[in-house]
Each structure stands twice: as structure tokens, then as C-alpha cells.
N, C-alpha and C positions, 0 to 999 in steps of 0.2 A: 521534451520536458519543458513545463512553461510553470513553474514554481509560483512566479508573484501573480500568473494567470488563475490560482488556485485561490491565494489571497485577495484577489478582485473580486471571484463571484462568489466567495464568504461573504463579502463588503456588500456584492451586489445585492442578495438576498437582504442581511440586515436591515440596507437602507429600503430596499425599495416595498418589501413585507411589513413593514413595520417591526421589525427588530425581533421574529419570532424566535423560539427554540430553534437548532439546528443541529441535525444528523446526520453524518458523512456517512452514506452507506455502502460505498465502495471505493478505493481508491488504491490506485496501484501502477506496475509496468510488465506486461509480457518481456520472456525470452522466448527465442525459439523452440519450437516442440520438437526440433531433430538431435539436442544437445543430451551425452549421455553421461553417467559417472563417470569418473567421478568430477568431472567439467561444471556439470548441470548445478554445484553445490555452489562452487563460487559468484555469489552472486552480487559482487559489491555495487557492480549497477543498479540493482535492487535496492541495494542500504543506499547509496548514494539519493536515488530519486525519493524514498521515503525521508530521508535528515533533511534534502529541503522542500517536501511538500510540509512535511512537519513544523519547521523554523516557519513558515508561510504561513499553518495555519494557528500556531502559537501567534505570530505577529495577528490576525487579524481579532484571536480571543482576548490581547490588550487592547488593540484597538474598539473590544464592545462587541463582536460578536457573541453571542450565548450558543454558543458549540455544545452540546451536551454529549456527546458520543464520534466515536471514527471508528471505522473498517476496513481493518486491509481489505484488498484485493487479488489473492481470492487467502484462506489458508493450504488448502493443496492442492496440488496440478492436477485439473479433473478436465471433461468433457469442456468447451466451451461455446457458450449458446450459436455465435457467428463463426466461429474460425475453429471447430471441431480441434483436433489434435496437434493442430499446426502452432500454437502458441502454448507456453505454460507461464501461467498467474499464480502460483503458489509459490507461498514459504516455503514449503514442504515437497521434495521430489517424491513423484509417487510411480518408480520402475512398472510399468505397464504391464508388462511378462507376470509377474509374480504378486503386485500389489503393494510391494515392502513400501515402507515411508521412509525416506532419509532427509531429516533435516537442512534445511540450504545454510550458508553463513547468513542471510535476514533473520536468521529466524532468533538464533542465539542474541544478533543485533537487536533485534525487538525486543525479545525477554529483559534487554538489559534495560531499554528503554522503558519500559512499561513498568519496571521495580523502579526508577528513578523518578524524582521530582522536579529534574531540571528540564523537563520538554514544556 
């Protein structure tokens, strides 16, 4: 995890583009894809690296970036292009066997974030 590395190439981009629009179109942290219920929920390393890539990229939209949008990464643990089932990137546990979704603790974290106007 490199947090103020996020708020540099925010910064980078601004300056070196000439200060265009910008949209995060992915952004996140694998766990293990061998992790099962109900283990796979708690995800507070999850919340963890999202509070400060977030504070990171709040810091660079004072400093003048024009962020117009962000994306987690990913919303549910699906296939992944390079590392097939061996990692999961979602909010969302999604049991293999059956397809059921079970919400991770990010996920509730984000809801709460995303109703709030303090990020």
C-alpha cells in the first residue's frame, strides 16, 4: 500500500496534462482467493486501504485536481484477467459453489461513505 503514491500520480497527471478531467477507473486491494466464510467477510484491510487511498485522493481534489469520478475495484469477486481465482477484488463475496453474494464489511463501509459528505 502506497497511499501518497496515489496522490502523486493524481498530481502527476494534473500537472503534466494540463489540468484535464480525471477518472479513477479502478482502484482497490486483492485478498486471497483460498479464504472462505465466513473469514472472506472481514475485510477491514479492505476498509483500511480504501480510508487512505480516499484521504489521498480527497487531499489531491483540494489541491486542484478535477477528479470527476472513482471506482472501486472490482464490486464482486469474479474471474480475474491475470490471476484467474487465486485473488478476490470484490466487496462482495461471491461462494463459487452456489453463486450466493454475501456482502464483505467494505461494503457496509462504503455505503456509509458514499451517503456521507465528509470524504
Amino acid at each position: 500500500m502506497v497511499p501518497w503514491g496515489f496522490y502523486k500520480a493524481v498530481m502527476h497527471v494534473k500537472n503534466k496534462f494540463r489540468d484535464p478531467l480525471i477518472l479513477i477507473g479502478e482502484n482497490g486491494i486483492d485478498q486471497s482467493g483460498s479464504d472462505t466464510l465466513p473469514h472472506a467477510l472481514y475485510d477491514t484491510f479492505r476498509i483500511d486501504y480504501f480510508d487512505q487511498y480516499l484521504h489521498e485522493l480527497k487531499r489531491a481534489i483540494a489541491d486542484g485536481a478535477r477528479v470527476t469520478g472513482y471506482f472501486a475495484w472490482s464490486l464482486l469477486d469474479n474471474f480475474e484477467w491475470r490471476m484467474g481465482f487465486t485473488s478476490k477484488f470484490g466487496l462482495v463475496y461471491v461462494d463459487r459453489k452456489t453463486f450466493t453474494r454475501y456482502p464483505k464489511d467494505s461494503t457496509r463501509w462504503f455505503r456509509k461513505v458514499i451517503k456521507s459528505e465528509e470524504y
